[in-house]
C-alpha positions as a printed Julia matrix, in Angstrom:
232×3 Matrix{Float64}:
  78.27  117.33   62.23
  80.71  118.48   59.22
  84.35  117.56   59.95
  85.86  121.12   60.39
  83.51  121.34   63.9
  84.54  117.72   64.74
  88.33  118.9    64.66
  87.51  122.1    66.17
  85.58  120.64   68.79
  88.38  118.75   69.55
  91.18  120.85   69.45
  88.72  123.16   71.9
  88.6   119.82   73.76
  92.2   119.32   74.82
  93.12  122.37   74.92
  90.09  122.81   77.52
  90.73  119.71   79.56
  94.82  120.79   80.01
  93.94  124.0    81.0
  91.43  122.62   83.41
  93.86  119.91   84.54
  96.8   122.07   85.23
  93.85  124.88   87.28
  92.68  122.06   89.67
  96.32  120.73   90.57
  98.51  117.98   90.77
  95.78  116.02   93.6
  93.78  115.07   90.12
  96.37  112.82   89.32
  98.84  111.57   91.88
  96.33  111.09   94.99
  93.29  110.19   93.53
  90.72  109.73   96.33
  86.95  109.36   95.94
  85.91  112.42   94.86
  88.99  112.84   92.81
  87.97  109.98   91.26
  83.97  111.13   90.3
  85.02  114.35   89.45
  88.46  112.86   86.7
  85.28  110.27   85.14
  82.53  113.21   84.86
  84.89  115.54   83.07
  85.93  113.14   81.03
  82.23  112.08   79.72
  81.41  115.85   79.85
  84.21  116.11   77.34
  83.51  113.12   75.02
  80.1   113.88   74.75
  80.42  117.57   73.89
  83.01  116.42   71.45
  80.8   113.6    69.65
  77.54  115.08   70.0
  75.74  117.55   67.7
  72.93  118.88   69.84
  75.27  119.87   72.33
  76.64  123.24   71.24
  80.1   124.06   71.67
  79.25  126.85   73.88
  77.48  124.8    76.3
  80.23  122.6    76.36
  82.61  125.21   77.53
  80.07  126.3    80.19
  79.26  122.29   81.44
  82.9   121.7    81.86
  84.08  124.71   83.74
  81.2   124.71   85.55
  82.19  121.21   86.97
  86.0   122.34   87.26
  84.74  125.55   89.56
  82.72  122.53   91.46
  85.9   120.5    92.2
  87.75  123.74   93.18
  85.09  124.78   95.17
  84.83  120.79   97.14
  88.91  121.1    97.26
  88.84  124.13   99.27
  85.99  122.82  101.52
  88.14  119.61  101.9
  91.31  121.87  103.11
  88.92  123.94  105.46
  86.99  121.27  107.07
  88.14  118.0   108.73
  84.35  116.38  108.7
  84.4   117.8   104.75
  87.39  115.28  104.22
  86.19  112.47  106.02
  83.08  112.68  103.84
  85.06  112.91  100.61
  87.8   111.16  101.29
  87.35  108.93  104.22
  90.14  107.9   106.92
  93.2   105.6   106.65
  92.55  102.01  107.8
  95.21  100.31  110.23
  95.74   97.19  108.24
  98.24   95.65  110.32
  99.17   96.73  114.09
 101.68   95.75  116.53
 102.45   93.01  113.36
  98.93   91.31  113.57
  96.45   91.49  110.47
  93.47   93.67  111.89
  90.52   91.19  109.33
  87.71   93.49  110.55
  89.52   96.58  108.99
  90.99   94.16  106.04
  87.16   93.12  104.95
  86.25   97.32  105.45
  88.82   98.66  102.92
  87.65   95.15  100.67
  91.25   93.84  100.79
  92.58   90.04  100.5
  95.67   88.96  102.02
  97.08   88.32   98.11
  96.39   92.37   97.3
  97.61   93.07  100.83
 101.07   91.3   100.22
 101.17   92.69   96.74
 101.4    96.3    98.02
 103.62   95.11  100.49
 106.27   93.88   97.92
 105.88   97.2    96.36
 107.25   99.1    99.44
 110.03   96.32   99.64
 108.32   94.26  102.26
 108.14   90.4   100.96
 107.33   89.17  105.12
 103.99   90.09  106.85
 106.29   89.43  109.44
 108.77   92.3   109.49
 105.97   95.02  109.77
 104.98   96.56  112.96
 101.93   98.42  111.38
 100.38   98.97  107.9
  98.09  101.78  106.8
  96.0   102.08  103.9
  95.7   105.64  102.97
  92.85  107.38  101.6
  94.74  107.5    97.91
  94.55  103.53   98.12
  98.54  103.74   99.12
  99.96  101.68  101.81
 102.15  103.19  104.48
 104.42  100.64  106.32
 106.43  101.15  109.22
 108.59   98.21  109.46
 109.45   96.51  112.38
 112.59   97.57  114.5
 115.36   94.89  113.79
 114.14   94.96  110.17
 114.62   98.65  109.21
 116.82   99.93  106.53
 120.01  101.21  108.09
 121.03  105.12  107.26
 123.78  106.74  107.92
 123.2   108.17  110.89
 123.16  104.52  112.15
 126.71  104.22  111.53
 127.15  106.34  114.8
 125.24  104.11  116.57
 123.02  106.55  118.48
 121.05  105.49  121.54
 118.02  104.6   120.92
 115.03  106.34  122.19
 112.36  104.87  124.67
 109.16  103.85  123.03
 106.33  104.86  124.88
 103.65  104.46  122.04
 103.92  102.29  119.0
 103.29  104.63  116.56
 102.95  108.72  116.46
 100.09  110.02  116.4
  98.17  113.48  115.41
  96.55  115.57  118.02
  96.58  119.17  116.25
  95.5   119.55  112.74
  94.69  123.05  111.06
  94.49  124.29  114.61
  92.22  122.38  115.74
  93.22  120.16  119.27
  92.15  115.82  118.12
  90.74  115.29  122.28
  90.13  112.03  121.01
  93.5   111.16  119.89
  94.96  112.61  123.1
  92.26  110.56  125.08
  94.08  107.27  123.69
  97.44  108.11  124.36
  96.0   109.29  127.98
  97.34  112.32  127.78
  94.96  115.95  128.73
  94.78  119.33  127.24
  96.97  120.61  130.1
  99.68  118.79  129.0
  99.28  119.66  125.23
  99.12  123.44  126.09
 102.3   123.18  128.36
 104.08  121.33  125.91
 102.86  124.04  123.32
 104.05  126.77  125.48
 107.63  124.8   125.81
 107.62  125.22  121.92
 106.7   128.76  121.77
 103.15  128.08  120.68
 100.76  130.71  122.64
  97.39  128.55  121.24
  96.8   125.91  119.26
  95.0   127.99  116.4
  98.16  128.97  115.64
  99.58  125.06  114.71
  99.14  123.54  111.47
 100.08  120.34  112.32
 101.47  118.69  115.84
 102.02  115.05  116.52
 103.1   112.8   119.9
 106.17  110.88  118.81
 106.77  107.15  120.04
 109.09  108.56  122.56
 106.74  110.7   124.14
 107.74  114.02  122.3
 105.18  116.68  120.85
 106.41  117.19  117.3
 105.1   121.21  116.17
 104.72  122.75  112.8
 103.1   126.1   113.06
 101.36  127.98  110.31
 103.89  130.57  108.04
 101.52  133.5   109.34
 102.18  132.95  112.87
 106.24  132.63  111.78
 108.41  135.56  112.61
Protein backbone atom coordinates (compact mmCIF):
# COMPACT_ATOMS: atom_id res chain seq x y z
CA UNK A 1 0.00 0.00 0.00
CA UNK A 2 1.59 3.46 -1.36
CA UNK A 3 1.22 6.27 1.22
CA UNK A 4 -1.30 8.56 -0.67
CA UNK A 5 -4.10 5.44 -0.07
CA UNK A 6 -2.79 5.05 3.54
CA UNK A 7 -3.72 8.86 4.17
CA UNK A 8 -6.71 8.61 2.13
CA UNK A 9 -7.85 5.64 3.73
CA UNK A 10 -7.62 7.39 6.73
CA UNK A 11 -8.98 10.58 6.22
CA UNK A 12 -12.09 8.30 4.65
CA UNK A 13 -11.69 6.65 8.07
CA UNK A 14 -12.56 9.45 10.47
CA UNK A 15 -14.46 11.15 8.57
CA UNK A 16 -16.59 7.76 8.27
CA UNK A 17 -16.53 6.80 11.91
CA UNK A 18 -17.86 10.69 13.01
CA UNK A 19 -20.43 10.55 10.68
CA UNK A 20 -21.40 7.15 11.88
CA UNK A 21 -20.96 8.20 15.51
CA UNK A 22 -23.01 11.30 15.42
CA UNK A 23 -26.04 8.84 13.07
CA UNK A 24 -26.28 6.23 15.92
CA UNK A 25 -26.56 8.86 18.89
CA UNK A 26 -25.33 9.98 22.00
CA UNK A 27 -26.29 6.07 23.77
CA UNK A 28 -22.74 5.02 21.94
CA UNK A 29 -21.01 6.93 24.34
CA UNK A 30 -22.59 8.03 27.58
CA UNK A 31 -24.65 4.69 28.45
CA UNK A 32 -22.68 2.10 27.16
CA UNK A 33 -24.49 -1.20 27.83
CA UNK A 34 -23.65 -4.62 26.35
CA UNK A 35 -24.44 -4.33 23.05
CA UNK A 36 -23.25 -0.79 23.00
CA UNK A 37 -20.27 -2.10 23.99
CA UNK A 38 -19.82 -5.09 20.99
CA UNK A 39 -21.06 -2.94 18.54
CA UNK A 40 -18.25 0.56 19.74
CA UNK A 41 -15.23 -2.61 19.63
CA UNK A 42 -16.46 -4.15 16.11
CA UNK A 43 -16.52 -0.79 14.42
CA UNK A 44 -13.57 0.06 15.67
CA UNK A 45 -11.58 -3.21 14.30
CA UNK A 46 -13.79 -2.88 11.15
CA UNK A 47 -12.12 0.49 10.87
CA UNK A 48 -8.45 -0.33 11.72
CA UNK A 49 -8.39 -3.12 9.59
CA UNK A 50 -9.83 -1.48 6.47
CA UNK A 51 -7.39 1.26 7.22
CA UNK A 52 -4.13 -1.04 7.57
CA UNK A 53 -4.99 -3.66 5.26
CA UNK A 54 -4.39 -3.87 1.49
CA UNK A 55 -6.65 -6.66 0.37
CA UNK A 56 -9.45 -5.00 1.81
CA UNK A 57 -10.60 -2.42 -0.73
CA UNK A 58 -11.71 0.83 0.28
CA UNK A 59 -15.04 0.22 -1.11
CA UNK A 60 -15.70 -2.72 0.92
CA UNK A 61 -14.71 -0.90 3.77
CA UNK A 62 -17.35 1.68 3.34
CA UNK A 63 -19.94 -1.10 2.77
CA UNK A 64 -18.59 -3.39 6.12
CA UNK A 65 -18.91 -0.39 8.29
CA UNK A 66 -22.25 1.00 7.40
CA UNK A 67 -23.50 -2.16 7.11
CA UNK A 68 -22.73 -2.72 10.89
CA UNK A 69 -23.93 0.98 11.75
CA UNK A 70 -27.54 0.10 9.92
CA UNK A 71 -27.19 -3.20 12.32
CA UNK A 72 -26.89 -1.14 15.56
CA UNK A 73 -29.70 1.20 14.33
CA UNK A 74 -31.70 -1.49 13.42
CA UNK A 75 -31.00 -3.50 17.34
CA UNK A 76 -31.61 0.25 18.85
CA UNK A 77 -34.98 0.48 17.50
CA UNK A 78 -35.83 -3.17 18.43
CA UNK A 79 -34.48 -2.29 21.97
CA UNK A 80 -37.03 0.90 22.15
CA UNK A 81 -39.92 -1.37 20.74
CA UNK A 82 -39.55 -4.39 22.78
CA UNK A 83 -39.13 -4.82 26.58
CA UNK A 84 -37.86 -8.72 26.23
CA UNK A 85 -35.46 -7.07 23.21
CA UNK A 86 -33.82 -4.94 26.11
CA UNK A 87 -33.59 -7.40 28.65
CA UNK A 88 -31.67 -9.50 26.13
CA UNK A 89 -29.34 -6.67 25.17
CA UNK A 90 -29.12 -4.92 27.98
CA UNK A 91 -30.18 -6.86 30.95
CA UNK A 92 -32.03 -5.45 34.23
CA UNK A 93 -30.75 -3.27 37.11
CA UNK A 94 -29.57 -5.28 40.16
CA UNK A 95 -30.81 -4.10 43.76
CA UNK A 96 -27.44 -3.95 45.38
CA UNK A 97 -28.46 -2.76 48.62
CA UNK A 98 -32.23 -2.74 50.05
CA UNK A 99 -33.87 -1.48 53.04
CA UNK A 100 -29.78 -0.65 53.88
CA UNK A 101 -28.68 -4.40 53.83
CA UNK A 102 -26.05 -5.66 51.14
CA UNK A 103 -28.22 -8.15 48.94
CA UNK A 104 -24.46 -10.79 48.34
CA UNK A 105 -26.53 -13.02 46.03
CA UNK A 106 -27.18 -9.99 43.64
CA UNK A 107 -23.51 -8.50 44.64
CA UNK A 108 -21.71 -11.95 43.31
CA UNK A 109 -24.45 -11.67 39.97
CA UNK A 110 -23.37 -8.19 38.76
CA UNK A 111 -19.42 -9.62 39.85
CA UNK A 112 -19.07 -6.78 42.39
CA UNK A 113 -16.77 -6.61 45.70
CA UNK A 114 -17.64 -4.59 48.57
CA UNK A 115 -14.21 -2.33 47.70
CA UNK A 116 -15.81 -1.50 43.92
CA UNK A 117 -19.19 -1.25 45.64
CA UNK A 118 -17.97 1.54 48.12
CA UNK A 119 -15.93 3.09 45.38
CA UNK A 120 -19.07 3.99 43.35
CA UNK A 121 -20.58 4.91 46.40
CA UNK A 122 -18.00 7.72 47.17
CA UNK A 123 -18.59 8.81 43.70
CA UNK A 124 -22.31 9.70 44.33
CA UNK A 125 -21.11 11.33 47.70
CA UNK A 126 -21.93 8.38 49.87
CA UNK A 127 -18.64 7.47 52.10
CA UNK A 128 -21.26 5.11 54.76
CA UNK A 129 -22.92 1.84 53.54
CA UNK A 130 -24.84 2.95 56.26
CA UNK A 131 -26.74 6.04 55.14
CA UNK A 132 -28.29 4.22 52.03
CA UNK A 133 -31.69 2.82 52.03
CA UNK A 134 -31.21 1.09 48.56
CA UNK A 135 -28.56 0.89 45.77
CA UNK A 136 -29.09 -0.02 42.13
CA UNK A 137 -26.72 -0.96 39.61
CA UNK A 138 -27.98 0.11 36.30
CA UNK A 139 -27.62 -1.56 33.11
CA UNK A 140 -24.83 1.30 31.98
CA UNK A 141 -22.72 -0.11 35.04
CA UNK A 142 -23.98 3.28 37.02
CA UNK A 143 -25.12 3.14 40.52
CA UNK A 144 -28.34 4.77 41.59
CA UNK A 145 -28.57 5.52 45.38
CA UNK A 146 -31.39 6.62 47.26
CA UNK A 147 -30.08 7.63 50.52
CA UNK A 148 -31.56 7.04 53.62
CA UNK A 149 -34.15 9.56 55.17
CA UNK A 150 -32.27 11.48 58.01
CA UNK A 151 -29.25 11.49 55.65
CA UNK A 152 -30.63 13.31 52.56
CA UNK A 153 -29.35 16.49 51.17
CA UNK A 154 -31.62 19.29 52.28
CA UNK A 155 -33.28 21.62 49.30
CA UNK A 156 -34.97 24.40 49.53
CA UNK A 157 -38.16 23.41 49.67
CA UNK A 158 -37.10 21.91 53.06
CA UNK A 159 -36.71 25.23 54.45
CA UNK A 160 -40.62 25.27 54.63
CA UNK A 161 -40.63 22.34 56.43
CA UNK A 162 -43.40 20.48 54.59
CA UNK A 163 -45.13 17.47 56.09
CA UNK A 164 -43.87 14.64 55.21
CA UNK A 165 -45.65 12.06 53.27
CA UNK A 166 -46.61 8.46 54.52
CA UNK A 167 -44.43 5.75 53.16
CA UNK A 168 -46.28 2.93 52.13
CA UNK A 169 -43.52 1.23 49.92
CA UNK A 170 -39.81 1.74 50.20
CA UNK A 171 -39.11 2.60 46.93
CA UNK A 172 -41.34 3.54 43.62
CA UNK A 173 -41.81 1.35 41.41
CA UNK A 174 -42.82 0.93 37.49
CA UNK A 175 -46.01 -0.70 36.50
CA UNK A 176 -46.63 0.93 32.90
CA UNK A 177 -43.89 1.11 30.42
CA UNK A 178 -44.46 1.92 26.58
CA UNK A 179 -48.05 1.04 27.30
CA UNK A 180 -47.69 -1.92 28.38
CA UNK A 181 -49.38 -2.73 32.24
CA UNK A 182 -45.87 -4.64 34.55
CA UNK A 183 -48.84 -7.33 36.42
CA UNK A 184 -45.89 -8.47 38.03
CA UNK A 185 -44.76 -5.34 39.54
CA UNK A 186 -48.33 -4.54 40.62
CA UNK A 187 -48.54 -8.19 42.06
CA UNK A 188 -45.67 -7.10 44.63
CA UNK A 189 -46.98 -4.01 45.71
CA UNK A 190 -50.49 -6.05 46.01
CA UNK A 191 -52.17 -3.88 44.14
CA UNK A 192 -54.83 -5.24 40.86
CA UNK A 193 -55.54 -3.96 37.46
CA UNK A 194 -58.78 -2.45 38.81
CA UNK A 195 -57.06 -0.20 40.78
CA UNK A 196 -54.45 0.82 38.08
CA UNK A 197 -57.30 1.54 35.55
CA UNK A 198 -59.27 3.67 38.19
CA UNK A 199 -56.37 5.47 39.13
CA UNK A 200 -55.71 5.94 35.27
CA UNK A 201 -59.13 7.18 34.74
CA UNK A 202 -58.57 9.75 37.89
CA UNK A 203 -55.63 11.03 35.65
CA UNK A 204 -57.46 11.29 32.49
CA UNK A 205 -55.89 8.19 30.99
CA UNK A 206 -58.79 6.22 28.96
CA UNK A 207 -56.14 2.95 28.53
CA UNK A 208 -52.97 2.22 29.32
CA UNK A 209 -51.67 2.06 25.58
CA UNK A 210 -51.88 5.45 25.75
CA UNK A 211 -48.99 5.86 28.87
CA UNK A 212 -45.45 5.98 28.25
CA UNK A 213 -44.38 5.63 31.50
CA UNK A 214 -46.42 5.34 35.08
CA UNK A 215 -44.94 4.56 38.43
CA UNK A 216 -46.49 3.86 42.26
CA UNK A 217 -44.76 6.40 44.46
CA UNK A 218 -43.68 5.46 48.17
CA UNK A 219 -46.73 7.22 49.30
CA UNK A 220 -49.05 5.26 47.48
CA UNK A 221 -49.54 7.69 44.44
CA UNK A 222 -49.67 6.60 40.64
CA UNK A 223 -47.16 8.94 39.00
CA UNK A 224 -48.44 9.28 34.82
CA UNK A 225 -46.54 10.41 31.82
CA UNK A 226 -48.54 9.86 28.72
CA UNK A 227 -47.22 9.66 25.20
CA UNK A 228 -47.07 13.40 23.15
CA UNK A 229 -49.61 11.73 20.57
CA UNK A 230 -52.23 11.10 23.01
CA UNK A 231 -51.49 15.02 24.40
CA UNK A 232 -54.02 17.61 23.46
Amino acid sequence: MDIPELVLRIFLGFIILFTLTRIMGRKEISQMTFFNFVSAIAIGSLAANWITTKDLSILNGIIALSGWALFTLFMSYIDIKSKKARKITTGDPLIVIKDGKIMDKTLRKSRLDLDTLSAMLRQENVFSMADVDYAIFETNGMLSVLKKEGKQTMTKSDMNIPPSLTKIYPISTEVIADGRVLTNNLTKLNLSKNWLDQQLKQAGVITPSDVMYAEVQQDGSLYVDQKEETLH
